[in-house]
PASEBA-1860 file (N, C-alpha, C; in nm, 3 decimals):
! residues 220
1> XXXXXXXX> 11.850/9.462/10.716/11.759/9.576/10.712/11.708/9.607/10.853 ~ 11.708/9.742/10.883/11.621/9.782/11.020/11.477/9.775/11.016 ~ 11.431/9.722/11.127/11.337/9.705/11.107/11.242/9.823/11.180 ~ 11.127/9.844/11.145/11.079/10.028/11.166/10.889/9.965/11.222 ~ 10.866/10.070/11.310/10.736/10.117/11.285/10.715/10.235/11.237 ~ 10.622/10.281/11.203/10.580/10.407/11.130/10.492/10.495/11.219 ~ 10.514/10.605/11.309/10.391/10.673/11.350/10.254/10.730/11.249 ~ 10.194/10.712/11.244/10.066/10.668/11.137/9.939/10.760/11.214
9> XXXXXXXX> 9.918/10.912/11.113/9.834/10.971/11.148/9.681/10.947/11.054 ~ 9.714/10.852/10.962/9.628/10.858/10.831/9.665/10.966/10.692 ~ 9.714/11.075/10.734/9.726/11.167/10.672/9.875/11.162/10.555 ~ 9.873/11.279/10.439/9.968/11.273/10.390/10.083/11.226/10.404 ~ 10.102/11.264/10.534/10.300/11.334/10.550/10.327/11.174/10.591 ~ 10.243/11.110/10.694/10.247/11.007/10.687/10.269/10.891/10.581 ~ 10.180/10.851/10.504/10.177/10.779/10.385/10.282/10.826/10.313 ~ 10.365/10.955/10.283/10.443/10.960/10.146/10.601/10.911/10.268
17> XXXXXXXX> 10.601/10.931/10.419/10.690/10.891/10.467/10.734/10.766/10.462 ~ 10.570/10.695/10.484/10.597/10.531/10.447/10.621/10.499/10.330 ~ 10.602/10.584/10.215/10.622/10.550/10.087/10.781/10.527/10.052 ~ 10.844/10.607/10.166/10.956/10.651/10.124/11.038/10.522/10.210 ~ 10.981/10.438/10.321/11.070/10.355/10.390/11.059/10.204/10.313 ~ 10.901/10.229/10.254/10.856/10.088/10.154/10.977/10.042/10.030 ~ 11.040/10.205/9.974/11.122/10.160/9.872/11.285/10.214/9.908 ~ 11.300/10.181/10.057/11.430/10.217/10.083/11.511/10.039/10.117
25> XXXXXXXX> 11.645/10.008/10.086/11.673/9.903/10.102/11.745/9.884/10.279 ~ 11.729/10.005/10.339/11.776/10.035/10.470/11.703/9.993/10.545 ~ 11.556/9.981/10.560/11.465/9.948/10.646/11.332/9.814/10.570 ~ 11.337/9.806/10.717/11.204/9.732/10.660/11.076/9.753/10.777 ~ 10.956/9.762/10.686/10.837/9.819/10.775/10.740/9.727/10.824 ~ 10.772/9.709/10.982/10.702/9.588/11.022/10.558/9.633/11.093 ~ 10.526/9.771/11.113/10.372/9.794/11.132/10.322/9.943/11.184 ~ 10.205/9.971/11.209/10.196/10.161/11.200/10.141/10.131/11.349
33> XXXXXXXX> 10.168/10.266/11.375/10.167/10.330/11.502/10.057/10.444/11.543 ~ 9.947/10.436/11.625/9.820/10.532/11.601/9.804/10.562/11.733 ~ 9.787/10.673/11.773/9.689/10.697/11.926/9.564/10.736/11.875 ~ 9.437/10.675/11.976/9.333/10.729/11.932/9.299/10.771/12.083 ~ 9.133/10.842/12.095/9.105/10.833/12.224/8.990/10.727/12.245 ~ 9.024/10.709/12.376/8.912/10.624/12.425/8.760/10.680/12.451 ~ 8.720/10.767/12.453/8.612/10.893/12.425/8.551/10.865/12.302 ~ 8.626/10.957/12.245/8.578/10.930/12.098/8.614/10.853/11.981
41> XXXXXXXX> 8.724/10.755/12.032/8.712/10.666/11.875/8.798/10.698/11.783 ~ 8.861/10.805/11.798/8.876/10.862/11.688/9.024/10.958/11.719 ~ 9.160/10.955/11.625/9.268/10.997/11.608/9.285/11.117/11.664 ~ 9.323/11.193/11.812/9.297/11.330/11.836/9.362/11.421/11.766 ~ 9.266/11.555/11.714/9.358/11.704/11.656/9.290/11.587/11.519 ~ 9.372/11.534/11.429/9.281/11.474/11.308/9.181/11.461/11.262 ~ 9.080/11.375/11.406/8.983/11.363/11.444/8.864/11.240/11.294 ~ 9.038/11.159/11.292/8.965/11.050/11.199/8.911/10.910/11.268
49> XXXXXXXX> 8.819/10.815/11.228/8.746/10.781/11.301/8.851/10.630/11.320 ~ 8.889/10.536/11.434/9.018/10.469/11.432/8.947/10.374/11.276 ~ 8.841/10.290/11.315/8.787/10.228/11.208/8.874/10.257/11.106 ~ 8.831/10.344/11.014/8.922/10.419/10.896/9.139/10.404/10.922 ~ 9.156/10.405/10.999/9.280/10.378/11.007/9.304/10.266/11.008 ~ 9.216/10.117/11.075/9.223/10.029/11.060/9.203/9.994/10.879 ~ 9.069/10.036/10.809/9.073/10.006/10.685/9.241/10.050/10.633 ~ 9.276/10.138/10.646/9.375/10.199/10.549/9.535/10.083/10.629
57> XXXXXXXX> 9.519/10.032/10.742/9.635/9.928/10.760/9.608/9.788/10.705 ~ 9.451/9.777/10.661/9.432/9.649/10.622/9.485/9.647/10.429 ~ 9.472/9.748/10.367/9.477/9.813/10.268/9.641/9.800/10.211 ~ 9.697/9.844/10.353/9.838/9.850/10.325/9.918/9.725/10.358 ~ 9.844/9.628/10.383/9.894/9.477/10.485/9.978/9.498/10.514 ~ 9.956/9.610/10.660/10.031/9.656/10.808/9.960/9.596/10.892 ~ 10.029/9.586/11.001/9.969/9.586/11.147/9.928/9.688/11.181 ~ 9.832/9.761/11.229/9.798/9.865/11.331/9.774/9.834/11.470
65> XXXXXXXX> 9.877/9.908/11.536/9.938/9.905/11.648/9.876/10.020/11.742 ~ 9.752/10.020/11.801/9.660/10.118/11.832/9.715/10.157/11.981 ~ 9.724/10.296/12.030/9.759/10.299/12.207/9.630/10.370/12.225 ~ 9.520/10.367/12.309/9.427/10.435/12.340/9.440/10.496/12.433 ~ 9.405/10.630/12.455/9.432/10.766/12.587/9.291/10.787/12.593 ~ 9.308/10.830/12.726/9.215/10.874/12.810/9.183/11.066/12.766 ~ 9.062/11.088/12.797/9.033/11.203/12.752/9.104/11.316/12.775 ~ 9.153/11.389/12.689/9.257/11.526/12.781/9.402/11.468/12.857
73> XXXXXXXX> 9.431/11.324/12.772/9.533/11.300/12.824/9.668/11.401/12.859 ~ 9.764/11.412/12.919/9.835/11.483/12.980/9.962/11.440/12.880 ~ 10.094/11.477/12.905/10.211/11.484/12.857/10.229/11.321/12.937 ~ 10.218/11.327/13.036/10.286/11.184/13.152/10.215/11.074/13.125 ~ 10.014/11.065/13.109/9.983/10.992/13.078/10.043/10.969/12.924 ~ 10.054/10.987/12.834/10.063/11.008/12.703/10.235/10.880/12.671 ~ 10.346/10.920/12.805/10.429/10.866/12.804/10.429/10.771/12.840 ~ 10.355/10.735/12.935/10.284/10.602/12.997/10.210/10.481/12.907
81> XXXXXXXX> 10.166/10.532/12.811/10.064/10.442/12.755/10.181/10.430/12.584 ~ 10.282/10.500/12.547/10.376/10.449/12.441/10.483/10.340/12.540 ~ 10.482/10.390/12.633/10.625/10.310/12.704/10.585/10.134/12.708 ~ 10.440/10.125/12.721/10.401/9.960/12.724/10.417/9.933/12.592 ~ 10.351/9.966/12.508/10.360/9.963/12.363/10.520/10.011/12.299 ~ 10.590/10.078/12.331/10.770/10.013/12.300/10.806/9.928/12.368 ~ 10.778/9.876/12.445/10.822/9.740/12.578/10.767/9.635/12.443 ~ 10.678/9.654/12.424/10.637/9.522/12.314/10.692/9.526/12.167
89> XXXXXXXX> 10.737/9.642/12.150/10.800/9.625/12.042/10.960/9.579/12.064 ~ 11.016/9.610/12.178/11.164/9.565/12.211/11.187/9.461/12.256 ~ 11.052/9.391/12.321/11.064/9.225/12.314/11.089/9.163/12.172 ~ 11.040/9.233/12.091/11.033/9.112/11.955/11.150/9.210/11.868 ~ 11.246/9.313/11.883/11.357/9.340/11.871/11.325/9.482/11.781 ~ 11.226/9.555/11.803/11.210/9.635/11.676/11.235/9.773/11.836 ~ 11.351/9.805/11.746/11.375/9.999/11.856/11.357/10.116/11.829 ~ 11.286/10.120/11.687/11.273/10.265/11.591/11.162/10.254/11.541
97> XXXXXXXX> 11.161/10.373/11.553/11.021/10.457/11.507/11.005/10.545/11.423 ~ 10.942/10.559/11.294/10.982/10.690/11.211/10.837/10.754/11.228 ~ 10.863/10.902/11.242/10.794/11.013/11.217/10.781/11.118/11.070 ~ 10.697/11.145/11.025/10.660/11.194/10.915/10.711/11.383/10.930 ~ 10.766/11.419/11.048/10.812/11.562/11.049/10.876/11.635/10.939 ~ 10.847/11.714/10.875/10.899/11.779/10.798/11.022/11.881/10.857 ~ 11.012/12.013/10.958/11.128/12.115/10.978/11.049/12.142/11.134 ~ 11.011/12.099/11.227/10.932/12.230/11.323/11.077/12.096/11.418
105> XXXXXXXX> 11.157/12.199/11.482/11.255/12.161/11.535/11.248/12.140/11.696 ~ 11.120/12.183/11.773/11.093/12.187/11.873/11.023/12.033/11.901 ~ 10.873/12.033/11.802/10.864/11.869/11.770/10.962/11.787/11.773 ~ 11.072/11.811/11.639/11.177/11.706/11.685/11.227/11.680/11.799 ~ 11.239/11.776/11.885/11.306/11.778/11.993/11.250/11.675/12.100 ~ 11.107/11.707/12.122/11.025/11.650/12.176/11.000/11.549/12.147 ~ 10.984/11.504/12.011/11.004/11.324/11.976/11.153/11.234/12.029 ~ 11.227/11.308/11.962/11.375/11.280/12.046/11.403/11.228/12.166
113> XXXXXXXX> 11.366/11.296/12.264/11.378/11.310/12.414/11.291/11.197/12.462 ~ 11.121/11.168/12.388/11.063/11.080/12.431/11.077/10.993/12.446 ~ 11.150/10.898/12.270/11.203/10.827/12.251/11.332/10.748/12.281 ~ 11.419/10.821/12.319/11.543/10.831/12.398/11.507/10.777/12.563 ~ 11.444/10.840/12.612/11.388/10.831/12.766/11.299/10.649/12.748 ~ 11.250/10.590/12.671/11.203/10.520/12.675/11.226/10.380/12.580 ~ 11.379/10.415/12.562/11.449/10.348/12.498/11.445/10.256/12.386 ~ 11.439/10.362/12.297/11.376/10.362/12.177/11.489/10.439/12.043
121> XXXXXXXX> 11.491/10.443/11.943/11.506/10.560/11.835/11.419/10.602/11.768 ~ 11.477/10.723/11.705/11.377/10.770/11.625/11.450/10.832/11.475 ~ 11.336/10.784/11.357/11.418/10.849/11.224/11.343/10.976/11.171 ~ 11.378/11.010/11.071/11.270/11.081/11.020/11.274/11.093/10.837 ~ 11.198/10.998/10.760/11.229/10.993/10.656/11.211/11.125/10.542 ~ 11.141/11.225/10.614/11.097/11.385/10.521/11.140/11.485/10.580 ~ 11.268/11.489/10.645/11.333/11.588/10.741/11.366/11.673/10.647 ~ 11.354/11.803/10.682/11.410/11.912/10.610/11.409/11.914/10.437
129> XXXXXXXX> 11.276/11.818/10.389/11.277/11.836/10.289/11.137/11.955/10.230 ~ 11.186/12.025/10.117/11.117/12.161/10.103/10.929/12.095/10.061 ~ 10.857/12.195/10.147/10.730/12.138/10.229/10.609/12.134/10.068 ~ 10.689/12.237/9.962/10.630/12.282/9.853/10.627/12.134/9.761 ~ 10.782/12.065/9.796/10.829/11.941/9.733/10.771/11.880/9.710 ~ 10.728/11.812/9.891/10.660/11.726/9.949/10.537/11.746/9.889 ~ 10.482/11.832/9.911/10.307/11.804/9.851/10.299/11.739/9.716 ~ 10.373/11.853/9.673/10.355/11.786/9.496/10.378/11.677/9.464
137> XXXXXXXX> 10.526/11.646/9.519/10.575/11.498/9.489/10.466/11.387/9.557 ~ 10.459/11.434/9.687/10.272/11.324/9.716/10.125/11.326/9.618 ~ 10.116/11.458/9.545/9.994/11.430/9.455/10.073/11.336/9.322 ~ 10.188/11.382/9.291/10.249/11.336/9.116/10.269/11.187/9.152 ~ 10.307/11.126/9.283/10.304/10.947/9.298/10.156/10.920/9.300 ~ 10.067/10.998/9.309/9.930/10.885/9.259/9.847/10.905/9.394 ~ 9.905/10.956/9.539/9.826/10.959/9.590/9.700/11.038/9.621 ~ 9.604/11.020/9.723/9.484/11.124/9.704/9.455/11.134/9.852
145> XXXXXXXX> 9.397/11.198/9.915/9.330/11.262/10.024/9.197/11.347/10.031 ~ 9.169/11.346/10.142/9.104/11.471/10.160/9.095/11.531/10.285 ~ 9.048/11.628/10.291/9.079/11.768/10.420/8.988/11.717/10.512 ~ 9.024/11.657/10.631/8.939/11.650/10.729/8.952/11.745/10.860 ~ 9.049/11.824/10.868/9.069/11.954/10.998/9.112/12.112/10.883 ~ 9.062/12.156/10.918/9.133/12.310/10.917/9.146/12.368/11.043 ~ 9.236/12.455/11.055/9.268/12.601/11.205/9.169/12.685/11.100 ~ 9.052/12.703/11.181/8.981/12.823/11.132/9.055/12.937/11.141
153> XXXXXXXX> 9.161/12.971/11.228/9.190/13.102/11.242/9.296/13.112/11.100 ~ 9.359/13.045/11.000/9.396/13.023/10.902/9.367/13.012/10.739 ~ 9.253/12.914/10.775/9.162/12.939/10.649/9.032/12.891/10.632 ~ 8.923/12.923/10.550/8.817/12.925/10.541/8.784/12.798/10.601 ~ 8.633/12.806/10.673/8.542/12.652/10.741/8.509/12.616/10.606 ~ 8.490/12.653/10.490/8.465/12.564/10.363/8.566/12.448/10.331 ~ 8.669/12.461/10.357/8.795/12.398/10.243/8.785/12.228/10.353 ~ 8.710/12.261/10.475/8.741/12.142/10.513/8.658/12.008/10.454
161> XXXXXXXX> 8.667/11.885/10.444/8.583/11.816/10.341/8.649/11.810/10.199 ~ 8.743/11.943/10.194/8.766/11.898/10.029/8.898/11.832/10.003 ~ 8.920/11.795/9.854/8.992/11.719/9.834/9.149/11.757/9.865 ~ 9.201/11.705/9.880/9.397/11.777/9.853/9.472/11.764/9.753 ~ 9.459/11.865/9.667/9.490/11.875/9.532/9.540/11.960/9.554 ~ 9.607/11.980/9.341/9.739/12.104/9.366/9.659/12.219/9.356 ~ 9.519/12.235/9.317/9.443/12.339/9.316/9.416/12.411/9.434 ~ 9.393/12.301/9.513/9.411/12.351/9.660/9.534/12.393/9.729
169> XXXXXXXX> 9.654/12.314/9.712/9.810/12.352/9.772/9.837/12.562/9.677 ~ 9.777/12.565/9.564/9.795/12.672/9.495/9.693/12.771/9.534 ~ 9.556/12.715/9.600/9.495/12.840/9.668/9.527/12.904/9.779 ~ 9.638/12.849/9.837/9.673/12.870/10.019/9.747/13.001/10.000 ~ 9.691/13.049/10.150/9.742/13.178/10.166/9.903/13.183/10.155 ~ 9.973/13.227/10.154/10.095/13.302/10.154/10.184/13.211/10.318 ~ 10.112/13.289/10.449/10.138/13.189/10.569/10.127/13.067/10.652 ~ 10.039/13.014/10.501/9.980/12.850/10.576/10.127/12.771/10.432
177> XXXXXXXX> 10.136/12.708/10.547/10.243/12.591/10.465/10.214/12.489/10.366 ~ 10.247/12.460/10.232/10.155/12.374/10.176/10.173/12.248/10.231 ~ 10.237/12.152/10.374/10.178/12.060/10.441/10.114/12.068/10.500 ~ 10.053/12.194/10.584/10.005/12.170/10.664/10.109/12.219/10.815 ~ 10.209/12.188/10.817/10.301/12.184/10.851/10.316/12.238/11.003 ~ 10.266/12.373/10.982/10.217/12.396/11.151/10.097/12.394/11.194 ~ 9.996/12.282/11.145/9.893/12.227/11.218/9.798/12.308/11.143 ~ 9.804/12.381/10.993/9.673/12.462/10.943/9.609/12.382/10.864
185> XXXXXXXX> 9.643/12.250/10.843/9.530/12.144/10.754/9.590/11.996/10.805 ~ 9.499/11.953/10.798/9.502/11.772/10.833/9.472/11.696/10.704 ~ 9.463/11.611/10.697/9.438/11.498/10.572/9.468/11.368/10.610 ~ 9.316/11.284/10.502/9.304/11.152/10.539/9.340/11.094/10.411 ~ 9.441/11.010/10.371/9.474/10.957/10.225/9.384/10.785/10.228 ~ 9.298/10.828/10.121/9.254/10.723/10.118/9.256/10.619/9.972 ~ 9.379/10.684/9.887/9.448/10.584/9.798/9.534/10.647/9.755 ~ 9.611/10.553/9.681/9.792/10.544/9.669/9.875/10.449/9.636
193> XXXXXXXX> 9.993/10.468/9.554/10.059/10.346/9.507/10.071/10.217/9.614 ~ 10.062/10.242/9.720/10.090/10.181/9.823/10.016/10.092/9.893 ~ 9.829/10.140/9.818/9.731/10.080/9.884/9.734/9.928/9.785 ~ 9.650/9.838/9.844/9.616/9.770/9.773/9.503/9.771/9.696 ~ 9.425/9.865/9.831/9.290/9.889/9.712/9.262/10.073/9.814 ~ 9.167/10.131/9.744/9.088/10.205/9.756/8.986/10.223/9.876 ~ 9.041/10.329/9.998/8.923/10.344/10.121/8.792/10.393/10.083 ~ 8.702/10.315/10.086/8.570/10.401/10.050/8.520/10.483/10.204
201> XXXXXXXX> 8.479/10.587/10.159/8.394/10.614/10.266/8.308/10.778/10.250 ~ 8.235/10.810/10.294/8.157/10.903/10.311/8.199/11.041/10.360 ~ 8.157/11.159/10.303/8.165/11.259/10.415/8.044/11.347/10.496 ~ 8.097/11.354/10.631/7.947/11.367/10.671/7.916/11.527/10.742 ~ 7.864/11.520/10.895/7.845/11.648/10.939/7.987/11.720/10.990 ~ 8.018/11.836/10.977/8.107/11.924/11.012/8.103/11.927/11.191 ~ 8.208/11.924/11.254/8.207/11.995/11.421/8.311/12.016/11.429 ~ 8.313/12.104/11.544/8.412/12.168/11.582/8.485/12.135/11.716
209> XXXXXXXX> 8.585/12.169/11.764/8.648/12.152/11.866/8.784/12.255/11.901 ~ 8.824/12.272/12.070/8.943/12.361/12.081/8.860/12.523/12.074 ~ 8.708/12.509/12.177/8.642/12.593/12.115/8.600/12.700/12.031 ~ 8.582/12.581/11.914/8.545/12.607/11.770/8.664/12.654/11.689 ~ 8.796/12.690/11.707/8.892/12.696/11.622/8.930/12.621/11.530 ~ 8.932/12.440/11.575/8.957/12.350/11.409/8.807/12.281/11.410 ~ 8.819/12.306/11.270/8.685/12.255/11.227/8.735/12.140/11.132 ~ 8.605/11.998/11.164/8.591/11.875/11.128/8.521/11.848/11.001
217> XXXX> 8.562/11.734/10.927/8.472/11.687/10.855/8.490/11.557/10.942 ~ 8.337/11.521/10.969/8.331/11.361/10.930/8.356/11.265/10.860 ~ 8.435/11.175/10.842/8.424/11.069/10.728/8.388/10.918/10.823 ~ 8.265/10.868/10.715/8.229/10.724/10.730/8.266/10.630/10.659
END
């Protein structure tokens, strides 16, 4: 079996990706993969707090494999601070990495190239699968979430905070993707066939960032 890390945003696309490497006999999943910042603590663009990612790897008895960036990190720093962190994974023999990408082919591209340059692979266990699929098939296995980013310029500052349900995948406009897909919703899954137990946590004050375009929920 190959052995894999998982890039690990907290969110859906993530978890149903790992869901999908947990019951494949091709791989095997030796631990998740997170940038947070050193600023704030907390998963950038997501804007979940690392804490919470740690609960949800303790949950999943993973390793979390944290790289911390500097504020407004750059493209170069960004390459700099995975390249130590694949150096440690290619000492102990692990060269692949899976990403949760659904279809945005430019991303791929850009994961590709990174990975490649820093001698590495990369898989992708939800490639080109239909984005309508994906959601559903992530609520009908049991898992749950909730909305911690919206692109205000997309859809309402209400919906952020709420849950990710099919009520919600069925209220979306027409041009927002039901993943999310080009960055118009985020999500934090905080149970699932996969967990061992249940993330508790709170939701708190709303902020904004990217001045004021995605708007936050807090979770504690």
């Amino acid at each position: 079996m190959k052995e894999v890390i998982v890039s690990w945003s907290g969110g859906k696309d993530s978890a149903y990706a790992l869901s999908q490497l947990l019951e494949s006999k091709d791989y095997k999943v030796k631990g998740l993969l997170s940038t947070t910042s050193e600023d704030t603590g907390r998963l950038p663009v997501h804007e979940v707090n690392r804490d919470l990612l740690r609960a949800q790897a303790e949950s999943l008895d993973l390793p979390l494999f944290e790289v911390k960036l500097p504020a407004e990190a750059d493209n170069i720093t960004y390459e700099q601070a995975l390249s130590g962190q694949f150096n440690k994974f290619k000492s102990v023999g692990i060269d692949t990495i899976a990403y949760a990408d659904l279809y945005l082919e430019d991303i791929k591209h850009f994961r590709d190239s990174l990975v490649q340059r820093l001698g590495m692979n990369a898989i992708y266990p939800l490639w080109k699968k239909d984005t309508m699929a994906a959601a559903v098939g992530f609520l009908e296995a049991g898992f749950q979430a909730v909305v911690t980013t919206i692109d205000s310029q997309k859809l309402p500052d209400k919906l952020t905070g709420e849950i990710f349900s099919k009520d919600f995948v069925q209220s979306l406009p027409g041009n927002v993707d039901p993943c999310g897909e080009n960055g118009e919703f985020h999500t934090f899954v905080f149970d699932g066939p996969i967990f061992n137990h249940k993330i508790e946590f709170e939701t708190g004050n709303h902020f904004k960032t990217m001045n004021g375009r995605f708007i936050h929920c807090e979770l504690k």
